[in-house]
C-alpha positions as CSV (number, residue, x, y, z in Angstrom):
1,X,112.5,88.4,97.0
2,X,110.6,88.9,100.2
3,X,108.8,85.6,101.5
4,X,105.1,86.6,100.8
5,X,102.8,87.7,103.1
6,X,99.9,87.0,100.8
7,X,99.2,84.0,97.8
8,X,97.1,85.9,95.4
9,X,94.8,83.1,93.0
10,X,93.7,83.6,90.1
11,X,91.7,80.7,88.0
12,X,91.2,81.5,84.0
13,X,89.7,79.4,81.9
14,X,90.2,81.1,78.1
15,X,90.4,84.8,79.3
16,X,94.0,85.8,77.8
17,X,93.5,89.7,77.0
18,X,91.2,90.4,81.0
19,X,93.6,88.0,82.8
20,X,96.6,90.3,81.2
21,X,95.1,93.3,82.2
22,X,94.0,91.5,85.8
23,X,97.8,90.3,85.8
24,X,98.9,94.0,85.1
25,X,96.8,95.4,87.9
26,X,99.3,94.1,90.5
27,X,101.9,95.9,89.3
28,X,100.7,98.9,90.9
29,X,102.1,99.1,94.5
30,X,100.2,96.7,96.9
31,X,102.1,97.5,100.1
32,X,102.9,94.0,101.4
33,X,105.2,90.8,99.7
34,X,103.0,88.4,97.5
35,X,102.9,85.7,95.3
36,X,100.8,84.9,92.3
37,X,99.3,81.5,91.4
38,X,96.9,81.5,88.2
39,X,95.3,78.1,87.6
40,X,94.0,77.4,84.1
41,X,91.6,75.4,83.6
42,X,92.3,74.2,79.9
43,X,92.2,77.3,77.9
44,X,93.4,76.6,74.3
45,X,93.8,80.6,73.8
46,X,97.3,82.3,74.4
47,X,96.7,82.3,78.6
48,X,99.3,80.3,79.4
49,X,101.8,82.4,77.1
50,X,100.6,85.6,78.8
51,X,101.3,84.5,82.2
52,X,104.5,83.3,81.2
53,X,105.2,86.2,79.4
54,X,104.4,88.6,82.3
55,X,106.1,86.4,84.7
56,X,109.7,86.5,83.6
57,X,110.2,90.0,84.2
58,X,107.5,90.4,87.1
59,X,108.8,91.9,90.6
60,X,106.8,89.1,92.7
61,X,106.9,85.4,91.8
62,X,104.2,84.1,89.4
63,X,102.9,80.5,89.2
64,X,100.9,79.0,86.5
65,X,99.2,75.8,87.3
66,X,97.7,74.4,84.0
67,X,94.8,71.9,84.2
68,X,94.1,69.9,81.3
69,X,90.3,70.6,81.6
70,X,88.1,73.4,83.2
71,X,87.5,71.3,86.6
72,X,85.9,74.7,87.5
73,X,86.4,77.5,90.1
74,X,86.2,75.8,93.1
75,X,88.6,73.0,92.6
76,X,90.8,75.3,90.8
77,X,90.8,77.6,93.9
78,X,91.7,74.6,96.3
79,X,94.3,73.7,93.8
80,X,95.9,77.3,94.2
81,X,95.4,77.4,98.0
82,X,96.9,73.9,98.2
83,X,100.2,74.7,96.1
84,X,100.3,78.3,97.7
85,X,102.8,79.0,100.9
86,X,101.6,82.4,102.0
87,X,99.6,82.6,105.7
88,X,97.0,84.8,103.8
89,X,95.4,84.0,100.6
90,X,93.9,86.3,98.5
91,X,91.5,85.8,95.5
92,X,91.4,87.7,92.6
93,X,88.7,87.1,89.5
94,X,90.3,87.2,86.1
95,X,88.0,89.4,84.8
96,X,89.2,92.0,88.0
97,X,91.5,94.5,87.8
98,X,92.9,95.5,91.8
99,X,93.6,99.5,92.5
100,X,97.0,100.1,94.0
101,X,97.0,99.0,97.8
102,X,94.4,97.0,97.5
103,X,96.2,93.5,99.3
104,X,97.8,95.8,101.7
105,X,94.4,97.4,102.5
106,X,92.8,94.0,102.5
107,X,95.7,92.5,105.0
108,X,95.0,95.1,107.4
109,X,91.6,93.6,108.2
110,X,93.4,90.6,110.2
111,X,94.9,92.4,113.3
112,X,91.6,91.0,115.1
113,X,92.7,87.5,115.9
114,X,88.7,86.6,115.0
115,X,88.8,88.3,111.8
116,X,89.2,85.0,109.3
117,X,87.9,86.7,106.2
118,X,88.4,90.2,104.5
119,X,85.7,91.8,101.8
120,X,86.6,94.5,99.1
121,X,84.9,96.8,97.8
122,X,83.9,95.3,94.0
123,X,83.2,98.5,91.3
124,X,81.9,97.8,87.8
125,X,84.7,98.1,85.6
126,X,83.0,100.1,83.0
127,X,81.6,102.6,85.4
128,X,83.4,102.9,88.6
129,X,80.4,104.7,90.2
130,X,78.1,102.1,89.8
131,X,78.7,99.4,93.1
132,X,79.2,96.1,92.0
133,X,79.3,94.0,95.6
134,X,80.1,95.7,99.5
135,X,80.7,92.0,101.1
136,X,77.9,89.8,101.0
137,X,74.2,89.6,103.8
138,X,71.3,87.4,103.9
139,X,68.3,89.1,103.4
140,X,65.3,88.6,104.7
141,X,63.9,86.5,102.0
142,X,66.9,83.6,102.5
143,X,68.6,84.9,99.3
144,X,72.4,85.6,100.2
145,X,73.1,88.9,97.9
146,X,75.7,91.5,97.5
147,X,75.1,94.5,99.4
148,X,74.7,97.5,97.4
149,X,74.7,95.7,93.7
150,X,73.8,98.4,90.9
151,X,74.2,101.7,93.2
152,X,75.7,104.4,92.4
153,X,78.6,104.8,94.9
154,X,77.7,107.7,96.8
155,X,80.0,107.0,100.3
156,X,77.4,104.8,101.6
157,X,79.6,102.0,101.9
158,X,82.5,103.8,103.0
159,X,82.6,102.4,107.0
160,X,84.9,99.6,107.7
161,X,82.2,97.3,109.0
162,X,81.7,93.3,109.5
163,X,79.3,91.2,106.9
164,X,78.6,88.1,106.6
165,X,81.3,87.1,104.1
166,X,82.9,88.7,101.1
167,X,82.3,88.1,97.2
168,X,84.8,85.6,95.8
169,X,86.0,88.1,93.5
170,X,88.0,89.5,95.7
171,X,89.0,89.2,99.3
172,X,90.9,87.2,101.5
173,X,90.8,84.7,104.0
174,X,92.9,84.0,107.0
175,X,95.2,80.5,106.3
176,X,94.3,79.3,109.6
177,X,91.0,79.7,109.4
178,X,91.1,77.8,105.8
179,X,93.1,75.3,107.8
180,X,90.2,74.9,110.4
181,X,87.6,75.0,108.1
182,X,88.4,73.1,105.1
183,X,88.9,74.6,101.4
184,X,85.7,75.1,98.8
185,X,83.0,72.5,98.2
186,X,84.3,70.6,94.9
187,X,80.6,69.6,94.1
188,X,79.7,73.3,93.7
189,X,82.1,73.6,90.8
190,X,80.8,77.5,90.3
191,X,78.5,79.8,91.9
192,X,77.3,79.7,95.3
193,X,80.6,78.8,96.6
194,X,81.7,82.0,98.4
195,X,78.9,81.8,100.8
196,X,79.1,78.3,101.4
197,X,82.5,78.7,102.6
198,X,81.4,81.8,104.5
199,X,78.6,80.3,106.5
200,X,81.1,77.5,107.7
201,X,83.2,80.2,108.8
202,X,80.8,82.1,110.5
203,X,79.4,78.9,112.1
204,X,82.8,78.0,113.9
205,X,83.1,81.5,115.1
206,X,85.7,83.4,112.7
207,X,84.2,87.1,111.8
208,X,84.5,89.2,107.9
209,X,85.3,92.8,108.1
210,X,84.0,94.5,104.7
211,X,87.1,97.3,104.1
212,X,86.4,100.2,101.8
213,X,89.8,100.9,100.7
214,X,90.3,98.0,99.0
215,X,88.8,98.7,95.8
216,X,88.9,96.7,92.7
217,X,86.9,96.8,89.3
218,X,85.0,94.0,87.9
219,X,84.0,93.5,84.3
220,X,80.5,92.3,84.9
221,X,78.4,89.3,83.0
């Protein structure tokens, strides 16, 4: 097995039938060597018997992490980060489901030395015309929001361009700039943590370069 090029994460916390089908989603060809890492965060459903089930026979290597309590999405995140070996590191929400390509697509963002953080393009699962999140602005209110949330996807977001910082749902970040940076703010425990950690990028200088082809869906709410 190829050393990987990317660590994807993935924290559940009692999601066993979307975290299969998330798991199942990376099957499709993703064009570059990876790794998986789920960290659950005490489920007492059958999570940790899918991942071990999928696992044995998987083409990439597959890690569960199991925490005995749900110390949330941001510690569970550093936790993956931390145990992970890859020099890009990609997250992935259980309740996401990646197209084919999708990390290669994502990876390809990077060949700007600046470029610390890569966004996807997030479609709602039940209606893959309907945007979820293009990377992430601050409008002119203050309020950081997703860019194009609850449009139908009509190509208007189809230009490789920067934002300020993706959605944690799915992107990736540059190990190096993680390294520089630090990991996610722990007190956050959920919500609110993706741009936190993108405004400290973008305040020591690293860019985020929204890519269109890398599509995945997200079951919403």
């Amino acid at each position: 097995m190829a050393a990987p090029l990317v660590s994807v994460i993935i924290v559940n916390c009692n999601r066993a039938p979307l975290l299969e089908a998330c798991l199942r989603s990376l099957l499709e060809p993703q064009g570059v060597p990876f790794e998986v890492i789920v960290v659950d965060n005490g489920s007492t459903d059958a999570s940790a018997a899918v991942v071990e089930s999928f696992a044995a026979p998987a083409p990439f290597a597959v890690t569960l992490l199991r925490n005995a309590e749900n110390l949330g999405f941001c510690a569970a995140n550093n936790q993956g980060i931390r145990a992970s070996r890859a020099p890009f590191v990609a997250l992935l929400n259980n309740d996401a489901e990646a197209r084919p390509h999708w990390l290669a697509h994502l990876h390809s963002a990077f060949s700007d030395p600046d470029t610390g953080m890569a966004a996807s393009k997030i479609l709602v699962h039940d209606d893959p015309r309907v945007i979820d999140k293009a990377g992430h602005l601050i409008w002119l209110d203050g309020q950081n929001r997703g860019r194009g949330t609850g449009q139908t996807d009509r190509g208007q977001f189809d230009r490789r361009e920067e934002v300020l910082w993706p959605d944690g749902c799915a992107c990736m970040y540059r190990r190096a700039m993680l390294d520089e940076i630090g990991l996610f703010d722990e007190d956050l425990f959920a919500y609110g943590d993706d741009a936190e950690l993108g405004l400290r990028a973008r305040i020591a200088g690293w860019r985020c370069l929204y890519v269109p082809e890398a599509v995945v869906l997200h079951h919403r709410g």
